[in-house]
Structure formats: C-alpha cells, structure tokens
BAMI-197695 format. One record per residue (C-alpha): residue number from 1; residue in three letters; x, y, z. Coordinates in nm, 3 decimals. Example, Ala and Ser with C-alpha at 12.3 -4.5 7.8 and 13.67 -1.06 7.14 Angstrom:
<rs>
 pos code       X       Y       Z
   1  Ala   1.230  -0.450   0.780
   2  Ser   1.367  -0.106   0.714
</rs>
This chain:
<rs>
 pos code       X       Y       Z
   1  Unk  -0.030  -9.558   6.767
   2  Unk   0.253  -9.298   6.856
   3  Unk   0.431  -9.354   7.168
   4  Unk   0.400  -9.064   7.433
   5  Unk   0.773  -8.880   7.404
   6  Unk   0.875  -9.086   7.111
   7  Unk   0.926  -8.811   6.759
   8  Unk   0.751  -8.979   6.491
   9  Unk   0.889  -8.701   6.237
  10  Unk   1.073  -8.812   5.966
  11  Unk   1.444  -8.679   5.982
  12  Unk   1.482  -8.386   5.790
  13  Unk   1.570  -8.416   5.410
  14  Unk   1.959  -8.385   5.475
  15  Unk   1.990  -8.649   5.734
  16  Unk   1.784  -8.859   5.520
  17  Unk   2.047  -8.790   5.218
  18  Unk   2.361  -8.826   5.423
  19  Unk   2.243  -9.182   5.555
  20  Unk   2.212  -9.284   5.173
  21  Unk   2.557  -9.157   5.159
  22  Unk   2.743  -9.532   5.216
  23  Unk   2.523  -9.718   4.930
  24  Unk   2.565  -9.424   4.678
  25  Unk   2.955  -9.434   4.689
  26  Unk   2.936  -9.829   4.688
  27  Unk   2.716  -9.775   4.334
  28  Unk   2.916  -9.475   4.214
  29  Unk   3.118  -9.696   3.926
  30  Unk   2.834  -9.891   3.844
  31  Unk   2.627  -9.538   3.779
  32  Unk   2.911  -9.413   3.542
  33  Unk   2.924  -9.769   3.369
  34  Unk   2.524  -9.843   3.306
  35  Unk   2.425  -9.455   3.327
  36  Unk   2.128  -9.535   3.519
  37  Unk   2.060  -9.592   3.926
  38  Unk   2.063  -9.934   4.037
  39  Unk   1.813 -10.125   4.261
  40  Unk   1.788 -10.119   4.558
  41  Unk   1.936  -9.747   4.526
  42  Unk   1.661  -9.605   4.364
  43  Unk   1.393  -9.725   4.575
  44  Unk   1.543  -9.651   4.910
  45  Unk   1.592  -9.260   4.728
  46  Unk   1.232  -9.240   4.612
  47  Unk   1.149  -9.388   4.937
  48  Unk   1.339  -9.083   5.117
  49  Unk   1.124  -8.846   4.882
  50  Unk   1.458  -8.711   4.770
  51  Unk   1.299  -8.634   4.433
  52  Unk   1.056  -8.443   4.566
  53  Unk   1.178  -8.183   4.805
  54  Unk   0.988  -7.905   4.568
  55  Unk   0.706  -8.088   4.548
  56  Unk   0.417  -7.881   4.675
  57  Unk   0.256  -8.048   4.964
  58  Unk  -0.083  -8.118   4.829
  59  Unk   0.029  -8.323   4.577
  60  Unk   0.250  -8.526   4.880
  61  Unk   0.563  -8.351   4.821
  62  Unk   0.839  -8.207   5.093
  63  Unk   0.785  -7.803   4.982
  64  Unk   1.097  -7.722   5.160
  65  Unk   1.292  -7.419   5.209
  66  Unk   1.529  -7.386   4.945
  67  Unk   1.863  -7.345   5.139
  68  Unk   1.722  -7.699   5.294
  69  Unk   1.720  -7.801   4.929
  70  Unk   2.042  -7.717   4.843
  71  Unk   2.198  -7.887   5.121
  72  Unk   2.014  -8.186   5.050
  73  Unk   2.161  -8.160   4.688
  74  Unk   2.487  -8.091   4.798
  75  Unk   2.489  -8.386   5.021
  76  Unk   2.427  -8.657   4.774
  77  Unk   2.664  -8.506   4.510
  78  Unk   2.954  -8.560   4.767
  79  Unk   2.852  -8.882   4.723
  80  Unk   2.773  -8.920   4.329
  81  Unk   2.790  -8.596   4.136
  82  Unk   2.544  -8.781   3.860
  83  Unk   2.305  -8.874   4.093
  84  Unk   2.326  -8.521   4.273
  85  Unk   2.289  -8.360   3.928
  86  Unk   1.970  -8.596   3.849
  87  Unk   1.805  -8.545   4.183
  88  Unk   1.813  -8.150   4.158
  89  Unk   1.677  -8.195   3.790
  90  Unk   1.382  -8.420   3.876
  91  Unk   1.316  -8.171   4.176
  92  Unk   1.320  -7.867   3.933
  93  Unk   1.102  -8.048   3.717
  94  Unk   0.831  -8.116   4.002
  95  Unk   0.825  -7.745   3.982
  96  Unk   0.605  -7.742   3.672
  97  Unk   0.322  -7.872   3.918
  98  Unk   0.202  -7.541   4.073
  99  Unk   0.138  -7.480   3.672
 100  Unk  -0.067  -7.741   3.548
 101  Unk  -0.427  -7.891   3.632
 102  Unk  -0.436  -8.016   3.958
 103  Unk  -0.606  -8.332   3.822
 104  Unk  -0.329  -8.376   3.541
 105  Unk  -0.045  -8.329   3.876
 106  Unk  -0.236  -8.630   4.045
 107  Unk  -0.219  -8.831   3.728
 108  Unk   0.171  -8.776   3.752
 109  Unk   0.279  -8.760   4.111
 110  Unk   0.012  -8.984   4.225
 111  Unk   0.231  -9.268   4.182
 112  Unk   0.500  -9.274   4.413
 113  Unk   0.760  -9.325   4.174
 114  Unk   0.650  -9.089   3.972
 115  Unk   0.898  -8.866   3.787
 116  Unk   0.948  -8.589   3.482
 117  Unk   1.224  -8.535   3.258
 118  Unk   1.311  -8.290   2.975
 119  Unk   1.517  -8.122   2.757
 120  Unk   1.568  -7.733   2.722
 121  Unk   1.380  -7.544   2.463
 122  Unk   1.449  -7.559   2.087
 123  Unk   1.360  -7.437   1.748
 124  Unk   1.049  -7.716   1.761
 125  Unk   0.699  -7.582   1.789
 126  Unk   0.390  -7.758   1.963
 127  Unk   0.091  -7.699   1.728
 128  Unk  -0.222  -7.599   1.921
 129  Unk  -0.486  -7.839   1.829
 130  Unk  -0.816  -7.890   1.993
 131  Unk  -0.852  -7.935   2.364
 132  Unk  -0.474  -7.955   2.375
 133  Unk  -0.144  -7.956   2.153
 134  Unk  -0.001  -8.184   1.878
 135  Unk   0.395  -8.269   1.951
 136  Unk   0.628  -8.369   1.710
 137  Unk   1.037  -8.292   1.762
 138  Unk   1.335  -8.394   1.942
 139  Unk   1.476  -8.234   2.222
 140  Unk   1.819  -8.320   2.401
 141  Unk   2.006  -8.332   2.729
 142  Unk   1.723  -8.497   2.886
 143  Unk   1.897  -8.548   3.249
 144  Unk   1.725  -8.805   3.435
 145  Unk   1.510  -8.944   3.111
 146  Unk   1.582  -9.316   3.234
 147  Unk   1.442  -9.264   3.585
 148  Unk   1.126  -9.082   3.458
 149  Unk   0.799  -9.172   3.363
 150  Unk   0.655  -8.867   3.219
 151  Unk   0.807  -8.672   2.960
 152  Unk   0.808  -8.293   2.891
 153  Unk   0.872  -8.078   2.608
 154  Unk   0.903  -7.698   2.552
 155  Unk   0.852  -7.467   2.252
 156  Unk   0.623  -7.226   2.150
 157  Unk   0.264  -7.252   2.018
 158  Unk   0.155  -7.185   1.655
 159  Unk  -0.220  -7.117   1.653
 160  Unk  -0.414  -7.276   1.381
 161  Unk  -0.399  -6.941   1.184
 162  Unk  -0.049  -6.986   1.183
 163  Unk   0.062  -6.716   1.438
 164  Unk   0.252  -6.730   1.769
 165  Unk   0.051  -6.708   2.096
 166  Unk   0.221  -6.444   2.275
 167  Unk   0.233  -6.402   2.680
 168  Unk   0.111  -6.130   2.873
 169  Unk   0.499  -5.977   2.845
 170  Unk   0.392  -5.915   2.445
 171  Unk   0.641  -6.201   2.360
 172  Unk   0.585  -6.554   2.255
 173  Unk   0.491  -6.767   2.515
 174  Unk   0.688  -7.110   2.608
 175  Unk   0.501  -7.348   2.717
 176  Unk   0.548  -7.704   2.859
 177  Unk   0.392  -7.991   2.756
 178  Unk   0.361  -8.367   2.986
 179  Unk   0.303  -8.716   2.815
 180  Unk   0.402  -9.069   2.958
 181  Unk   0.721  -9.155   2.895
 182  Unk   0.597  -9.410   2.642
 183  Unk   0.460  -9.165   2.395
 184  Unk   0.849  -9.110   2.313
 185  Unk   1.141  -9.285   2.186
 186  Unk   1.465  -9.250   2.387
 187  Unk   1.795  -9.088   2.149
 188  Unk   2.127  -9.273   2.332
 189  Unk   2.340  -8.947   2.250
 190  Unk   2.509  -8.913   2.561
 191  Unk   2.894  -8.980   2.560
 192  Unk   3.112  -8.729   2.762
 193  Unk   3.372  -8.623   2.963
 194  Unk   3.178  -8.618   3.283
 195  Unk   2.838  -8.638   3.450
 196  Unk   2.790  -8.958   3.247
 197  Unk   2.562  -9.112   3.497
 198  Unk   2.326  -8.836   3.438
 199  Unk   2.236  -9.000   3.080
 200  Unk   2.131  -8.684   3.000
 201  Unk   2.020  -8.810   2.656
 202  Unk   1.769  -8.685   2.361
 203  Unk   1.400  -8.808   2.283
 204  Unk   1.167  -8.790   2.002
 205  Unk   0.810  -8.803   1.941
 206  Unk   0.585  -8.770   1.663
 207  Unk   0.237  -8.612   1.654
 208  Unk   0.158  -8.714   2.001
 209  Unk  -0.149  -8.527   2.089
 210  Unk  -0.145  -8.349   2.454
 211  Unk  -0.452  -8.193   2.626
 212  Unk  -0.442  -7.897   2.749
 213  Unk  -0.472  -7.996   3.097
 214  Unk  -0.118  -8.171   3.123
 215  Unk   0.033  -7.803   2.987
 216  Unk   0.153  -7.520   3.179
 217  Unk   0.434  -7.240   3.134
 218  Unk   0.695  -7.176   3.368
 219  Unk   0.780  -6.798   3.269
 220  Unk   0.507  -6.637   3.496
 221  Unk   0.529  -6.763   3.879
 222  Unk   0.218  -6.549   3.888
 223  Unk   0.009  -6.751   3.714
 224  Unk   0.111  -7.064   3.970
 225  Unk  -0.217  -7.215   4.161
 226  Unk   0.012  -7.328   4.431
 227  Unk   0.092  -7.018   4.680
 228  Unk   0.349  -6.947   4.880
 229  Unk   0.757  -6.837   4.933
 230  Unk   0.924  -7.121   4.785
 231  Unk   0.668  -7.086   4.452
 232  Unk   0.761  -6.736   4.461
 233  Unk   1.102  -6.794   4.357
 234  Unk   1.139  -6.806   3.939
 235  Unk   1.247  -7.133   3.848
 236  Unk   1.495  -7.046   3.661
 237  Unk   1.655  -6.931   4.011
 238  Unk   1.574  -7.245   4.135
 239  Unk   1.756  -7.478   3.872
 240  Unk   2.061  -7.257   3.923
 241  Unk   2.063  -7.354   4.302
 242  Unk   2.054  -7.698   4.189
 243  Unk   2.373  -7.672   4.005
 244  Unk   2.524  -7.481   4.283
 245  Unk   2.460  -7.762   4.536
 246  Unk   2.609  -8.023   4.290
 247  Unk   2.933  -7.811   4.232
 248  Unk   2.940  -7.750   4.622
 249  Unk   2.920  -8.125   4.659
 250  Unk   3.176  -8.240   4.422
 251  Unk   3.401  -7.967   4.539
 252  Unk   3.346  -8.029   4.913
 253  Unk   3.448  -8.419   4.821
 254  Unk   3.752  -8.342   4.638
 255  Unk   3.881  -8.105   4.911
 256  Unk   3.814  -8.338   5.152
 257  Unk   3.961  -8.637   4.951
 258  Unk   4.296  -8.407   4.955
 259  Unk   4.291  -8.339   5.300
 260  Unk   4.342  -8.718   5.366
 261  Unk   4.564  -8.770   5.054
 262  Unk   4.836  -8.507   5.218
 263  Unk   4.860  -8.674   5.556
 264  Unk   5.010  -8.980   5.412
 265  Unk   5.186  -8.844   5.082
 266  Unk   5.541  -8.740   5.021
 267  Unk   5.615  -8.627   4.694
 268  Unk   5.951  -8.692   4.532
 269  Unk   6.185  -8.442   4.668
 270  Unk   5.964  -8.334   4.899
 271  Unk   5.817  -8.299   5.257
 272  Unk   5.505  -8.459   5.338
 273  Unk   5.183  -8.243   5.184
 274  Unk   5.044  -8.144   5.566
 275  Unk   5.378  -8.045   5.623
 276  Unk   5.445  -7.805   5.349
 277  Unk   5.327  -7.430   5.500
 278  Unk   5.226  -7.345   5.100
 279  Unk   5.006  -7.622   5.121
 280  Unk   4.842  -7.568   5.426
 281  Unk   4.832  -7.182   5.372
 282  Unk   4.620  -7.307   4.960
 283  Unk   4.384  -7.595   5.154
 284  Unk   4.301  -7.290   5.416
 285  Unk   4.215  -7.106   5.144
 286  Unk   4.016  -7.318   4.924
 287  Unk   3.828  -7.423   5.279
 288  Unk   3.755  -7.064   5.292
 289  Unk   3.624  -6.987   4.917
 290  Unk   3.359  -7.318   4.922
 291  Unk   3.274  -7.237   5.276
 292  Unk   3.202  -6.842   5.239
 293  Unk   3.018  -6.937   4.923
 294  Unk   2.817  -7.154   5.078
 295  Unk   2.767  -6.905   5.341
 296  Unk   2.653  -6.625   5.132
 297  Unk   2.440  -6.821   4.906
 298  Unk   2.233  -6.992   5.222
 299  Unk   2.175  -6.594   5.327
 300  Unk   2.095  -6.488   5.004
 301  Unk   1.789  -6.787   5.026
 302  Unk   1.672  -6.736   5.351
 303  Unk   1.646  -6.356   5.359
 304  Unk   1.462  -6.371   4.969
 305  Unk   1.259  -6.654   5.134
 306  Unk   1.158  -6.441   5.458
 307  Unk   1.069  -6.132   5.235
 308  Unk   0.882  -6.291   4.937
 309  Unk   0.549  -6.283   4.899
 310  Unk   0.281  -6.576   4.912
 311  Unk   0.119  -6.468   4.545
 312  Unk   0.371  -6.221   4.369
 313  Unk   0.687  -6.355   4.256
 314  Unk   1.004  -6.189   4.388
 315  Unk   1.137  -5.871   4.232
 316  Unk   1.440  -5.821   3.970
 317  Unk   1.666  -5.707   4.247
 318  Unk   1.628  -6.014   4.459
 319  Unk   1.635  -6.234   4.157
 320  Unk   1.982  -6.077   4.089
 321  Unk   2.086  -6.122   4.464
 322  Unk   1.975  -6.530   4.365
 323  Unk   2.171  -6.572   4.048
 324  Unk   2.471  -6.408   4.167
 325  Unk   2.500  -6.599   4.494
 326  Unk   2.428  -6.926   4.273
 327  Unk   2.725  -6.805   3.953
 328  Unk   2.945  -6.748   4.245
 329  Unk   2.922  -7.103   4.432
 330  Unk   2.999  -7.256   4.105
 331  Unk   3.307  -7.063   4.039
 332  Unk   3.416  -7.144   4.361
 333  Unk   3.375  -7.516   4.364
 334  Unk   3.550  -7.466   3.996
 335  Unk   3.800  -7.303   4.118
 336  Unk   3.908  -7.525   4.438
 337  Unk   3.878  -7.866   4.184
 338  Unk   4.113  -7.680   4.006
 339  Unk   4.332  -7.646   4.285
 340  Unk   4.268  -7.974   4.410
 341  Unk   4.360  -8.172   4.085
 342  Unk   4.679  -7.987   4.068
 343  Unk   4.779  -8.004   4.432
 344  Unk   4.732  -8.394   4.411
 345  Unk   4.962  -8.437   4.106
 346  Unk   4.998  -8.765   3.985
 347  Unk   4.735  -8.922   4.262
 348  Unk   4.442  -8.731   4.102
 349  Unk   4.516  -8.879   3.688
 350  Unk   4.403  -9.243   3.792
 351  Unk   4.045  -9.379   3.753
 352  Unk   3.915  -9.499   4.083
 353  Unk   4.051  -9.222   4.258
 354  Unk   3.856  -8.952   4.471
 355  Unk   3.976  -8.721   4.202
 356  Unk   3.896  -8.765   3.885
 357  Unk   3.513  -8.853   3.773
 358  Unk   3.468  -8.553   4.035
 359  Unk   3.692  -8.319   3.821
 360  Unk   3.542  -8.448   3.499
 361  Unk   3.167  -8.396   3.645
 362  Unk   3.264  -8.064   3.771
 363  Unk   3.434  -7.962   3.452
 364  Unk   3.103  -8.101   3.249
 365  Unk   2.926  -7.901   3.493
 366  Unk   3.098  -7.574   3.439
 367  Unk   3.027  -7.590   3.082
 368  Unk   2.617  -7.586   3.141
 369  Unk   2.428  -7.265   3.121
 370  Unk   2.418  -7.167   3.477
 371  Unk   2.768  -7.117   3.497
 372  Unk   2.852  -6.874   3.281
 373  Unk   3.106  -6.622   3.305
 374  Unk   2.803  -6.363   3.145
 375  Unk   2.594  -6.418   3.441
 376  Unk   2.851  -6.174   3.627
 377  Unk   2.796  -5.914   3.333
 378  Unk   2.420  -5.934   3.365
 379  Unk   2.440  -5.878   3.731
 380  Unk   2.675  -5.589   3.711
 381  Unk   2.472  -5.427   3.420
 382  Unk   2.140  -5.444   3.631
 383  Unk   2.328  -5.340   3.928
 384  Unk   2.481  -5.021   3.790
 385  Unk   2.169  -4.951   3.586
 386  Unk   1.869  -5.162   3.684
 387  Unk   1.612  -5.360   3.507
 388  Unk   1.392  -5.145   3.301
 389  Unk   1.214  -5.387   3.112
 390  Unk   1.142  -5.636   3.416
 391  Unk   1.283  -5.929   3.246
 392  Unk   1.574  -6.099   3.460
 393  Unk   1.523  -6.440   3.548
</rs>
C-alpha cells in the first residue's frame, strides 16, 4: 500500500552507490588481501542492482542512461578501485543479453545474484557441434570470475568442414559462448601491481558442450533483440566508459585525499602545502583536467544518447566522439595521480595511505587496452580522413 505523497522510487543508482560508500572503504584492505568481496558487502551491492545498471529491463535490470552509469561507476571506485573495476565489468557483461535467447537470459539473470564473467578473445576456437558448440581452452583476465556464476568464452567458430563462419562484414565472426560457472576450473594467475581485488584470473574448460541458445556475438548491435538508445551504443564503447569511470574515481579520491593531506602538512624546509601559491596554482589545475573531462565525456553520452536510434547502432563518427571522450578521461585521471603521488612525497610511499593502492590500481589500469596512447591516432586518422570501411568500434 503506497502512502498518498510518500515517493516509493528507489533512489537513483548513484545515491544508492554513494550510501555503500562507508562499508566499501571499511572492506577496502580486506578486498586487496582475499581478492574477493566480503559478506555482507556483496549482498547489500547486488541488493542495490549495482551489477546491473545495463541490464535491459525485461530481464529486471536498471537500462540506464550511460552518463548515469558512469557516475555510478565512478562513485564506487572512489571508494574501492577493484570493486569499481568489477562492477563496470559484470555490467558490460550483462550486455551480452540483448544477444542471446531470451529464455537462455532468464536462465542467467533470473536469479538475483546472477552474474557473468570472461576473458578477452584468444587464439582458441569453439567447434560448432550440433544444436550448439563444443568448448575446450583457457582464457585469462577473467575480472570478476569469483563473483560470477556463469562463465563466457569468445573465439571463433570452425564449422564441421573445417572452415571459419564468417559475419555479415565478410570476416570471421566472434562469438560468445555462456555455461555455469561449474563447467570450468578457475586458473589463480593473478598477482600484480594493482587492481588485485579484481582477481582478474584465467579459467579452463574442456569439451563442454554449449547450445546454441546460450550464444550470441557482440560485433553487430544490429542483430540485438533488445531495442533502444543505450543498446545502440557498441559495446566496445561501453566497456571503455567503464574504465573511464574507474580512473575518474580513483583520481577524484587521490585529489581529494591531497587536498586534506596539504592543510595539515609542512614539508621540511618548507611552508605548509595550502600555503605554497605553486601548489595551489597545480591542485587548481588538476581540479580542472578531471573535472573538464568529466564534463566533456557526460556531453559526449548524452548528445550520442539523444540522437541514436532505437534499432540502428550509432554511426563511425559518433563512435569516435565516444572513444575519444573515454581515452581522454583516462589520461586525465593518469595524469593528476601522477601529480598527486609526487605532490605528496613521502606521505603517498606508505601502505594504508589514501595514495598508494589508488596509484597502483590506476597505473594497472593505464596499462589495459582502453587506454592506449593509439586510440588518439585512430581518432585523428578517421577524423582527417574518415572511416571507409565502417569498422571503428
């Protein structure tokens, strides 16, 4: 029974990230140590459907606009950049929905917990077999692979005559393949600098046999049964707003973490850090570079979003406008950890500090595919002299 006057809408997806914000810093070092989420953490995030702000609506999922996403993101990675970085990968995972059986999407997101996890492509094949696909490989950096409970793979498919099935671009098609977790064996291959949390680790299975219902590829947003904007965007462009958000995050908690740090510090031979006019004039600027990249990327979003189409997927150009607004936040958050780190001297080298898992995540971060330096070549290249062959992602 709602009461007359009384909302009974559930706060929007970043107040109901920023009120996790408390319980995910008091968990942070126990994240990094066990590389997993601990009770009750996990439930009260699956129980604010942070995992499932792509989610299309049918299946019970959020479906929200995808600056709302990235603040979202960005919001718990102040917090946890592991747990930032996990969330946007299970939500860029739920994006595989729109592309398989409805039935088969059920069967996955039909239990509330319900979660996928995978690992890029690789030089493994999925054999097509009757009614399905046999699987047998390893794939790797598997973020999220202890929260899940379905497993994907990618690679292309060798027909029984022994050639490749090819897409309608004339090129082989990848396509992505969904078993329960339990049809795989977990590789523990994750030991790094930063992002530990993530335990972004390998898996293996071996001739695990996957109808063709639970299949789908995610290079043709045209062939998605699940219309409109957001499903419009590639998902490609998606993941990189992901790893925007986190870097945002991590940066925006760094700066932040500075910003109280100089107020009380006085470094040998010194003047206090808020008094020194150098390092007011750098925190100005570093406010400035995460802020106006922030700025450009959430316009970028929302006038794609208000021009896309509910069927065809968005053109080259915008695509371009998407991945440069995404390469760009990234730098940026790079760029003022940088700063940050420096700026803090000795306070920053310590572990338990504000400073340095964030510098280490952001710094493991950098290194990932979405932040190229080449991403500013491709842009400039199709820029100056378009996209003949339709292929930018």
């Amino acid at each position: 029974m709602n009461v007359v006057g009384v909302s009974t809408r559930k706060p929007d997806p970043v107040t109901r990230a920023r009120a996790l914000g408390p319980a995910i810093e008091a968990a942070a070092d126990e994240i990094e140590a066990t590389q997993d989420f601990p009770e009750p953490l996990l439930t009260a995030l699956h129980d604010a459907k942070l995992f499932r702000l792509l989610l299309p609506r049918v299946l019970g999922g959020e479906e929200v606009e995808p600056w709302v996403y990235t603040a979202a993101v960005e919001e718990i990675a102040r917090h946890d950049g592991s747990l930032g970085w996990n969330m946007f990968v299970a939500n860029s995972s739920a994006l595989i929905a729109p592309f398989i059986s409805l039935e088969a999407a059920r069967a996955i997101y039909g239990d509330p917990r319900g979660l996928v996890s995978w690992g890029p492509p690789n030089q493994h094949k999925l054999a097509a077999a009757p009614g399905g696909y046999r699987v047998t490989g390893q794939w790797h950096f598997s973020s999220g692979y202890r929260q899940a409970s379905w497993i994907g793979a990618h690679g292309h498919v060798v027909e029984p005559d022994g050639s490749l099935r090819l897409n309608r671009f004339g090129r082989p098609t990848v396509r992505t393949v969904l078993m329960p977790k339990s049809a795989t064996t977990p590789i523990h291959d994750w030991d790094t600098l930063g992002m530990r949390g993530t335990a972004s680790e390998g898996y293996a299975c071996r001739d695990v046999f996957v109808p063709e219902a639970f299949s789908g590829t995610r290079e043709d947003p045209s062939l998605r049964r699940d219309r409109g904007p957001l499903y419009a965007f590639t998902m490609q462009g998606l993941y990189a707003c992901g790893v925007a958000a986190v870097a945002l995050g991590l940066a925006r908690a760094m700066l932040d973490a500075f910003i109280a740090l100089a107020a009380g510090k006085t470094p040998r031979y010194m003047t206090r850090l808020a008094d020194s006019p150098t390092v007011q004039a750098d925190v100005a600027r570093r406010e400035a570079d995460i802020g106006s990249a922030r700025a450009w990327l959430v316009e970028i979003l929302q006038d794609v979003h208000a021009r896309a189409d509910n069927v065809a997927p968005i053109g080259s150009a915008d695509r371009v406008k998407v991945r440069l607004g995404c390469t760009q936040a990234i730098h940026a958050a790079e760029k003022t950890a940088d700063w940050v780190y420096k700026a803090a001297g000795t306070s920053a080298i310590f572990r338990g500090t504000p400073f340095e898992r964030r510098f280490r995540d952001l710094h493991t971060l950098s290194q990932q595919i979405q932040a190229r330096e080449a991403h500013f070549e491709t842009v400039g290249r199709i820029l100056l002299n378009g996209d003949p062959d339709g292929t930018f992602l």
